[in-house]
Structures are given as structure tokens and as C-alpha cells.
C-alpha positions as CSV (number, residue, x, y, z in Angstrom):
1,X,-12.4,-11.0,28.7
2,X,-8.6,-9.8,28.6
3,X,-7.8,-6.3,30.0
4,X,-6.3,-4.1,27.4
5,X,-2.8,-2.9,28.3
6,X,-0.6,0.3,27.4
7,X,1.6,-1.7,25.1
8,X,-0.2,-2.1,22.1
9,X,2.1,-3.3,18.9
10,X,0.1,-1.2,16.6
11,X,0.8,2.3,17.6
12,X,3.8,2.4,15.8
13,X,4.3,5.1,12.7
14,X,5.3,3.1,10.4
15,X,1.6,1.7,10.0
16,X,0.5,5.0,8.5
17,X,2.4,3.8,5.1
18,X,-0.1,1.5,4.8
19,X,-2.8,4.8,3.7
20,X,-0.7,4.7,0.7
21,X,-2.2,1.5,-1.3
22,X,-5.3,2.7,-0.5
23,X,-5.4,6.5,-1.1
24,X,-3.4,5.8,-4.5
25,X,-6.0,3.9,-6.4
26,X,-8.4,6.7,-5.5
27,X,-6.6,9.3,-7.2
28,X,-8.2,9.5,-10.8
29,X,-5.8,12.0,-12.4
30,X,-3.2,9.5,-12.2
31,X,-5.0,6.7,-14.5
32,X,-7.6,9.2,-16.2
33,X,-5.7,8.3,-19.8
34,X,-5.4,5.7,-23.0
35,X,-1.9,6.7,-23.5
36,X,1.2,5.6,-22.7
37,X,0.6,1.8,-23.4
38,X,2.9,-0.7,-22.3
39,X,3.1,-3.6,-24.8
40,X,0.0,-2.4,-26.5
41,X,-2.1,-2.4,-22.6
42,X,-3.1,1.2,-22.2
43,X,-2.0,2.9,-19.1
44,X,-5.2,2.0,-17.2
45,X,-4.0,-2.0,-17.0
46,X,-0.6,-1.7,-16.2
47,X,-0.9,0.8,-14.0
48,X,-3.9,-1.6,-11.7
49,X,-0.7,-3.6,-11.9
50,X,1.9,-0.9,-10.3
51,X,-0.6,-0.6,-7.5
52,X,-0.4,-4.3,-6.5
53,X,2.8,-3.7,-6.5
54,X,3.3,-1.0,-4.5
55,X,0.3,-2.3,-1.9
56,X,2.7,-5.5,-1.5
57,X,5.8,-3.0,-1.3
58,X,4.3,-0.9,1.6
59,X,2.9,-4.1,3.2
60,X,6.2,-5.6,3.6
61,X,7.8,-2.8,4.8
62,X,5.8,-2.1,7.4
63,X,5.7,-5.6,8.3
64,X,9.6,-6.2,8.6
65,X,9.6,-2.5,10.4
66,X,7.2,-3.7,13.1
67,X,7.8,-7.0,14.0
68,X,9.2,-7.4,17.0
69,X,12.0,-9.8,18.1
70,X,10.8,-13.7,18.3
């Protein structure tokens, strides 16, 4: 069994952007609509879309802001 030491890599602030992806797609107000559509998909669709994208967004960032020197 390893003994855990004080320099953990995951303390770092930068992981709390990773709440955003997942709070986002929780927020019902912000899809709770037919209209605007988006080459005829109403907003539900493309926005499911959007959230990838910003899940993949916040994902790298925190990634490249963490990493540490190899």
C-alpha cells in the first residue's frame, strides 16, 4: 500500500472548470424551447451538440493547464 503524500496533482483550481459540462446540461431554462432551429433541428439538438463541445473545450483546458512538465 503507497503512503499518500502532500503533493497531490489534483488540487489545482483549474479542475473546478470541469463543474461546467456538467452543471450546464442540468440547467433546463437554457434548452426548454422549439425555436431557434438551426438547419431545420430545433434548439434542443443542436444545443446537446454545443455541450459536447464545450465538455471537450473545458476538458482540454484544464488538461494543458495542469499537466506538468515531462
Amino acid at each position: 500500500m503507497t503512503v499518500p503524500n502532500g503533493d497531490r496533482s489534483d488540487r489545482s483550481p483549474w479542475n473546478w472548470l470541469l463543474v461546467v459540462p456538467i452543471v450546464l446540461p442540468l440547467l433546463p431554462f437554457l434548452f426548454n424551447s422549439d425555436e431557434p432551429r438551426l438547419l431545420g433541428f430545433p434548439l434542443f439538438y443542436w444545443l446537446q451538440l454545443a455541450f459536447i463541445a464545450v465538455g471537450v473545450t473545458c476538458t482540454t483546458v484544464v488538461y494543458q493547464m495542469t499537466k506538468r512538465g515531462r
